[in-house]
C-alpha positions as semicolon CSV with decimal commas, in nm:
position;residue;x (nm);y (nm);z (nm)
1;X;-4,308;1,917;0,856
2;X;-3,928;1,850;0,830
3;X;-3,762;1,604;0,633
4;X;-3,433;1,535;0,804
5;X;-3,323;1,312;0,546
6;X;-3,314;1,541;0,252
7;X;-3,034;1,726;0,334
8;X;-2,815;1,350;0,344
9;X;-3,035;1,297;0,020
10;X;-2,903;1,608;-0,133
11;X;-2,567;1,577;-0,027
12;X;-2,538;1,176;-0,176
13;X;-2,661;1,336;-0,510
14;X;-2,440;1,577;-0,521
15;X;-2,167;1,325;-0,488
16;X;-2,272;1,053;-0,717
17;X;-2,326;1,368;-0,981
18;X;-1,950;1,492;-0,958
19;X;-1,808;1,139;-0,948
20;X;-2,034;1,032;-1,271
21;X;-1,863;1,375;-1,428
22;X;-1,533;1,304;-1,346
23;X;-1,531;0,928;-1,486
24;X;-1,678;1,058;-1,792
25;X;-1,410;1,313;-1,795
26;X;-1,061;1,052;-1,745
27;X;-1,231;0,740;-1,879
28;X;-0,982;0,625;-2,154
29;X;-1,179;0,638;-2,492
30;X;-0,928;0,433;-2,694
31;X;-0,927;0,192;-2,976
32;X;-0,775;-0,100;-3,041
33;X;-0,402;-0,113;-3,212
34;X;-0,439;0,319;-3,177
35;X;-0,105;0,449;-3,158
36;X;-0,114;0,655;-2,821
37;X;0,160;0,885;-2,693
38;X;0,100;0,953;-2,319
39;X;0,350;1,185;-2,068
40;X;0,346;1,160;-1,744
41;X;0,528;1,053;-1,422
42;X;0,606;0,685;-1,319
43;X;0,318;0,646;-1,047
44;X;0,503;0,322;-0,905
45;X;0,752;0,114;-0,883
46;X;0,791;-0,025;-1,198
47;X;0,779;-0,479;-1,189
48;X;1,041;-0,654;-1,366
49;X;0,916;-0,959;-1,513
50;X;1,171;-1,143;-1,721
51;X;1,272;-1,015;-1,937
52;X;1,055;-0,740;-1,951
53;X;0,981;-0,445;-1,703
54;X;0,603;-0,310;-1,645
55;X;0,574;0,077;-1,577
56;X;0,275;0,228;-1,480
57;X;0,191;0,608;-1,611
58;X;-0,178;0,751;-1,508
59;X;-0,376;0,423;-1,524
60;X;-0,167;0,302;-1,841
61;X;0,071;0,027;-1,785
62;X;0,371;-0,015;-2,036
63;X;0,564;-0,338;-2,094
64;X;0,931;-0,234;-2,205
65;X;1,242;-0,373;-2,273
66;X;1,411;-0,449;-1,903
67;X;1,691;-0,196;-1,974
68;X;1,707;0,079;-1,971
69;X;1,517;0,045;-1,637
70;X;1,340;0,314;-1,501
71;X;1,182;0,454;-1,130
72;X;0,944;0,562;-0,985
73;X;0,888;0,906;-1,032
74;X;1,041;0,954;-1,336
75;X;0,894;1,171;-1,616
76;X;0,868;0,999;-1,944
77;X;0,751;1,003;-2,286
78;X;0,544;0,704;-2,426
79;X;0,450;0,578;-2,768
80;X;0,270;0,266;-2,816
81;X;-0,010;0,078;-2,959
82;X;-0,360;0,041;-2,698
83;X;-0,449;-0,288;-2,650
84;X;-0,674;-0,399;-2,317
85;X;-0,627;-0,702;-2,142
86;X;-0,796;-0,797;-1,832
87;X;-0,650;-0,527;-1,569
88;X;-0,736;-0,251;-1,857
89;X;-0,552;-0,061;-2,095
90;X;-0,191;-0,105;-2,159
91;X;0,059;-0,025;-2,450
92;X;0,235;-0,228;-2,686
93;X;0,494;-0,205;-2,937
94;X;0,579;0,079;-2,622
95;X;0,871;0,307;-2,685
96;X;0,975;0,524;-2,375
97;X;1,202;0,827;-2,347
98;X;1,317;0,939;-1,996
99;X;1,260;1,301;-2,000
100;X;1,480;1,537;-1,784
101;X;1,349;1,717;-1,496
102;X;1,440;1,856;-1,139
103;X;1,578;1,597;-0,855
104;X;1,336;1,498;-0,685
105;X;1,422;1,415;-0,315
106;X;1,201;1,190;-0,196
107;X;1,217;0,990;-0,528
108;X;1,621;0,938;-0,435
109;X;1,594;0,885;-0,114
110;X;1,360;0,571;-0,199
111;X;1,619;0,456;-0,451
112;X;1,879;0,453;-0,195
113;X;1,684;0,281;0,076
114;X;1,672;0,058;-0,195
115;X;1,988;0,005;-0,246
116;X;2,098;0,001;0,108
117;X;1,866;-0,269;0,169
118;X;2,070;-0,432;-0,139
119;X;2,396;-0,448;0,066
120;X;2,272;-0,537;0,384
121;X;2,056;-0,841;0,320
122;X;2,039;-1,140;0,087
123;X;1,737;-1,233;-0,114
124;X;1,419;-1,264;-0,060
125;X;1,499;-1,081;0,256
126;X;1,605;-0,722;0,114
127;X;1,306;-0,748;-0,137
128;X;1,081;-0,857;0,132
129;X;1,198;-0,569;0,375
130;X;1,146;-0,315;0,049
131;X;0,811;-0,444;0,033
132;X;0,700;-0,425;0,402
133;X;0,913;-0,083;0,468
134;X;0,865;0,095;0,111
135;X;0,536;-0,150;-0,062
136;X;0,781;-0,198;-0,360
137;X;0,746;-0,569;-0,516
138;X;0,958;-0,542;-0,816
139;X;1,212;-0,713;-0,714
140;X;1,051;-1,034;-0,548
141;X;1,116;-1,354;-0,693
142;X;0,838;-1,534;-0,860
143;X;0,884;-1,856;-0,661
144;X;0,856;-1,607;-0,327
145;X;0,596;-1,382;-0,431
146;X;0,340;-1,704;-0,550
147;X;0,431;-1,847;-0,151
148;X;0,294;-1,473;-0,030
149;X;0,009;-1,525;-0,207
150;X;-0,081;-1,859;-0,138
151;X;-0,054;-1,787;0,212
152;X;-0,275;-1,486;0,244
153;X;0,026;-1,271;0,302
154;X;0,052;-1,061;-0,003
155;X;-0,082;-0,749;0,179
156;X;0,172;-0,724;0,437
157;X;0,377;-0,606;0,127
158;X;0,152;-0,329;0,030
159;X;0,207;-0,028;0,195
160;X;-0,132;0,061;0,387
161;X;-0,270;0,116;0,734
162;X;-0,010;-0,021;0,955
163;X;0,253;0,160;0,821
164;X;0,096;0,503;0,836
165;X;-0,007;0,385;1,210
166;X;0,394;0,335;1,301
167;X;0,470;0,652;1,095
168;X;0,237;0,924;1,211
169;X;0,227;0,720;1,625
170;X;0,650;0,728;1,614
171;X;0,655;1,130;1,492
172;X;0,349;1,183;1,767
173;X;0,480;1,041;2,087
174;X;0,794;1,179;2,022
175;X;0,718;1,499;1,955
176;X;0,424;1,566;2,199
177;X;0,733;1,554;2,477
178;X;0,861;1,850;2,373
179;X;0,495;2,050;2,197
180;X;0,211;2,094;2,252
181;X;-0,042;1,835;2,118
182;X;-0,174;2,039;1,817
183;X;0,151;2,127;1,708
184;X;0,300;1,752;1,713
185;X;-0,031;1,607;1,564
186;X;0,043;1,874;1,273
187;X;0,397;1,753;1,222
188;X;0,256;1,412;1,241
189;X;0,060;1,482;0,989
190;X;0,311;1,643;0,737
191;X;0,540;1,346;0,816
192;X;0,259;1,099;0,683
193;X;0,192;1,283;0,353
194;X;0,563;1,225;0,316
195;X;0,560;0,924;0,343
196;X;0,256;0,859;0,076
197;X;0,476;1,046;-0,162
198;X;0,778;0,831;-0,084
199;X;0,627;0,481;-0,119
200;X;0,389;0,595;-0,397
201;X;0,009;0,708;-0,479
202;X;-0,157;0,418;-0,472
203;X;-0,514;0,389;-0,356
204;X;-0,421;0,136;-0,032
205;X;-0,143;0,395;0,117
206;X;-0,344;0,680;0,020
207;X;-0,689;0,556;0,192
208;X;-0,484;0,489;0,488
209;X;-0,316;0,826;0,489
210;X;-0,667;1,010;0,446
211;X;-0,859;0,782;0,740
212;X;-0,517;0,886;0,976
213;X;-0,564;1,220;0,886
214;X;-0,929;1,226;1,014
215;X;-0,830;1,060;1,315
216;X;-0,567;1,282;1,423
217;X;-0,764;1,574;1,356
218;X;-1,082;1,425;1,562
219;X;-0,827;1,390;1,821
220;X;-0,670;1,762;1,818
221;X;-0,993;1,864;1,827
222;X;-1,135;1,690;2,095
223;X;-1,352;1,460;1,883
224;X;-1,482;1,082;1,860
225;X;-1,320;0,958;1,543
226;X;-1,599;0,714;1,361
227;X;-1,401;0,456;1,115
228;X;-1,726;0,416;0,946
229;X;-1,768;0,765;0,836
230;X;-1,386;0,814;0,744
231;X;-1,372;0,505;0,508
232;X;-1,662;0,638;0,307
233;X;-1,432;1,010;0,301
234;X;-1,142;0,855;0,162
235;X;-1,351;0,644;-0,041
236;X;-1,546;0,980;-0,178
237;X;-1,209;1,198;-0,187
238;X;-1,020;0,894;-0,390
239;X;-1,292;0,818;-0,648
240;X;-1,321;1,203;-0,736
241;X;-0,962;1,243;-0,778
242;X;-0,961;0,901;-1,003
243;X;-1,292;0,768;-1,060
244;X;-1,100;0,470;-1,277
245;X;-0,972;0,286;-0,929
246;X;-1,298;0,168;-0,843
247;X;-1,197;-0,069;-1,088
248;X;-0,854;-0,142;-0,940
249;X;-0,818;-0,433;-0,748
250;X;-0,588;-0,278;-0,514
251;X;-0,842;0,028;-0,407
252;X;-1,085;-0,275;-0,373
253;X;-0,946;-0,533;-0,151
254;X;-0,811;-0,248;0,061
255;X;-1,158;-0,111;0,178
256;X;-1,329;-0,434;0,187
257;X;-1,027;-0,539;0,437
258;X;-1,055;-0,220;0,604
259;X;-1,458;-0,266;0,631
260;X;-1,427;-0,613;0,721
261;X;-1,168;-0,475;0,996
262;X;-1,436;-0,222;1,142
263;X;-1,746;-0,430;1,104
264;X;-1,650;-0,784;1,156
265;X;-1,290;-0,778;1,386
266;X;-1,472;-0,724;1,770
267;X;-1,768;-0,988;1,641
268;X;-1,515;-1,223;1,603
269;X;-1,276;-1,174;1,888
270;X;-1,544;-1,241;2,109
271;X;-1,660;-1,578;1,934
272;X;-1,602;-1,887;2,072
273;X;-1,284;-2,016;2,174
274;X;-1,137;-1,717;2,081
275;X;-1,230;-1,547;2,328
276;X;-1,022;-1,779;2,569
277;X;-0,687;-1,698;2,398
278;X;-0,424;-1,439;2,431
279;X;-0,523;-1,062;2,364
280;X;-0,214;-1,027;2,122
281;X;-0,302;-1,364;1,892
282;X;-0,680;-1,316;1,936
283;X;-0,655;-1,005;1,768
284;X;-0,431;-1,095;1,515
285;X;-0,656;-1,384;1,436
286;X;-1,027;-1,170;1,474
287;X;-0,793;-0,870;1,276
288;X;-0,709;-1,182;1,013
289;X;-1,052;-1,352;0,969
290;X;-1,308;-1,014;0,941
291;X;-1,017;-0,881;0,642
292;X;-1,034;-1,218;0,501
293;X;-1,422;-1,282;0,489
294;X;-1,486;-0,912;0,341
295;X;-1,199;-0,960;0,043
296;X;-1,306;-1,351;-0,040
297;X;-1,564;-1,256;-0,264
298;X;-1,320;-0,988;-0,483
299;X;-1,066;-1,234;-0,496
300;X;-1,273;-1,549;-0,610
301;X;-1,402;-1,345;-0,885
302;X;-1,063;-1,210;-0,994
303;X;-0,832;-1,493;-0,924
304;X;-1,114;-1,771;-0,838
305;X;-0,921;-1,896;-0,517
306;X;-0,857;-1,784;-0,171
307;X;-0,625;-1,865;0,124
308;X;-0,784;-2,126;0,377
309;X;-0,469;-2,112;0,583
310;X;-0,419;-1,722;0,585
311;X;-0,567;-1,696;0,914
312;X;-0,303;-1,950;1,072
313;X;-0,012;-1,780;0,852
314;X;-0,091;-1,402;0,978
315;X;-0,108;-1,499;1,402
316;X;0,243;-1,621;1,316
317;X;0,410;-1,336;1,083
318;X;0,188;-1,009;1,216
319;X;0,413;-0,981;1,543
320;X;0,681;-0,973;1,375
321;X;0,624;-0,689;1,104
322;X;0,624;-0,406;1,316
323;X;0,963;-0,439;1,423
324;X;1,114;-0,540;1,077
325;X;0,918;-0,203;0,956
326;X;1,053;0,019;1,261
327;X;1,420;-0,120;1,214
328;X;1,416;-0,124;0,852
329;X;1,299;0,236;0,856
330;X;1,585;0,319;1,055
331;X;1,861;0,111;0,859
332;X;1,750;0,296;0,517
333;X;1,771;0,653;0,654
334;X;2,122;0,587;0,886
335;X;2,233;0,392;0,626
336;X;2,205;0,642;0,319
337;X;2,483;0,854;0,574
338;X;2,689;0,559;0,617
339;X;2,682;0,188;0,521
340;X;2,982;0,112;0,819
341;X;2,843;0,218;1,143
342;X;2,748;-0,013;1,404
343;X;2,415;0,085;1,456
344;X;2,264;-0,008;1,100
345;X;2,508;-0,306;1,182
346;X;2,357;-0,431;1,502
347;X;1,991;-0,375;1,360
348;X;2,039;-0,552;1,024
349;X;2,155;-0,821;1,249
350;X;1,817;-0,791;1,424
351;X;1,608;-0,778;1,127
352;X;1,787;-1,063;0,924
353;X;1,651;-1,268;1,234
354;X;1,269;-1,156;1,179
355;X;1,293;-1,152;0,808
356;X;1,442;-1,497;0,836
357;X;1,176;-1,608;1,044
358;X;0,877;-1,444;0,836
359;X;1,039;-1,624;0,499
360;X;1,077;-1,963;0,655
361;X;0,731;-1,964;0,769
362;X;0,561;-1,860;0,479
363;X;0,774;-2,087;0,251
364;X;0,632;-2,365;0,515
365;X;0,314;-2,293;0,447
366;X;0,345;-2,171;0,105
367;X;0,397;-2,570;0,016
368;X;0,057;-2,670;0,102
């Protein structure tokens, strides 16, 4: 008699064994007021707060002095004193040494989209355009980053799905003019792992990268790609290289959004009235409500509140974000060449326009 199910059995065993090894392997084990020295590389960009800055190293966060401020990227030296506070471990008392090392390309060329972004708009535009182009929120302003998350539009500021979607679908169509499909879905492919290490490895860009991988691999070879099955990969692939993010807030509102997406978003589109409205808005607002009603119960018990009006706030702002992401993409690359050219002139034109619109609206909203 055969037992189809023991070979899934075996194979969910497996798993659960080499994830419960690895956490036991980078779990922190420290104590209270221990003085720690940890090197490593800045694994994002680092959040000025005051008159403070927080950098990240591993899965330690460091509260510093603002200057001498620091990127991400960077290889430093920390000593401090462990102390845990509700989003884990962190250091206190931290000293931090920049330590020399190779230029690192990618690293700079962040920096100066950065700072291009700088020159071309005012605030909270350039921060916001850093944020939906690069998922850097350092240098929001507190009064702009509360109205994002009042509003149930924090996310479009963290670099995830839609921006690996415009990534690897730009380098595709326009390569598969010129190659053959295997060959552009390869490039594709190189140009999205780029772009993870540009923005940063963090668990929502990184999930998204790994799912778009499958997918344009089920399509070179001819194959049905199943969003189910891929979000439990990158789920299985991110957990053994860092068991510690289950516990991040960030890995978990980005697969309950992403489940919610895949379970819930044709349900809904079909309910009701909305099935009488638009395609575009009905699948903004089905897109909206299924991400919302998966992450509701992670953020009531982290924050205790949620966004009633999110779903109103998205239909008006999603439309928009593609094209602020495709032209601010293209004004931080021309622009690192050359600030006066009418080209990053014209678009930042553009883009001022949808940025201006996106602020107003949330700011509406955000005084609810």
């Amino acid at each position: 008699m055969r037992l189809p199910f023991l070979p899934k059995f075996f194979l969910v065993f497996v798993l659960l064994s080499l994830l419960l090894f690895r956490y036991l392997i980078v779990r922190h084990s420290f104590q209270e007021g221990q003085l720690v020295r940890v090197t490593g590389v800045i694994s994002e960009e680092p959040v000025t707060v005051g008159d403070r800055q927080q950098i990240r190293v591993g899965e330690v966060k460091i509260y510093t002095p603002r200057f001498p401020e620091f990127g991400y990227g960077e290889k430093v030296v920390v000593e401090g004193r462990a102390a845990k506070g509700r989003a884990g471990w962190y250091l206190r008392e931290a000293k931090v040494v920049r330590v020399k090392q190779a230029v690192q390309v990618l690293s700079s060329l962040r920096s100066r989209a950065l700072g291009v972004y700088g020159k071309f708009f005012p605030e909270p535009h350039a921060a916001l355009l850093s944020g939906i182009v690069l998922g850097t929120k350092s240098s929001l302003d507190y009064q702009f980053f509360e109205a994002l998350r009042k509003t149930g539009t924090l996310h479009i500021i963290v670099a995830s799905g839609s921006n690996i979607a415009l990534v690897g679908g730009t380098i595709l169509n326009s390569l598969i003019i010129f190659l053959s499909r295997k060959k552009a879905v390869v490039l594709s492919l190189a140009a999205i792992w780029l772009y993870v290490v540009l923005v940063g490895f963090q668990p929502p860009i990184v999930r998204a990268a790994i799912m778009g991988t499958i997918a344009y691999l089920a399509q070179a070879l001819g194959r049905d790609f199943d969003g189910v099955r891929a979000l439990f990969i990158s789920a299985a692939v991110l957990l053994l290289v860092n068991p510690l993010w289950l516990f991040d807030i960030g890995f978990q509102l980005s697969f309950a959004a992403t489940a919610g997406i895949i379970g819930l978003s044709q349900r809904i589109g079909r309910l009701g009235v909305l099935g009488l409205l638009p395609r575009g808005i009905k699948e903004n607002l089905a897109t909206t409500l299924s991400a919302q009603i998966a992450v509701s119960p992670f953020l009531l018990l982290r924050f205790g509140e949620i966004s009633l009006i999110s779903p109103v706030v998205n239909v008006f702002v999603l439309p928009v974000v593609p094209s602020i992401m495709a032209g601010g993409a293209i004004i931080g690359l021309i622009g690192q060449i050359s600030l006066i050219n009418p080209i990053t002139q014209v678009l930042s034109w553009f883009v001022w326009i949808l940025l201006e619109y996106f602020v107003r609206i949330v700011e509406l909203f955000g005084n609810f």
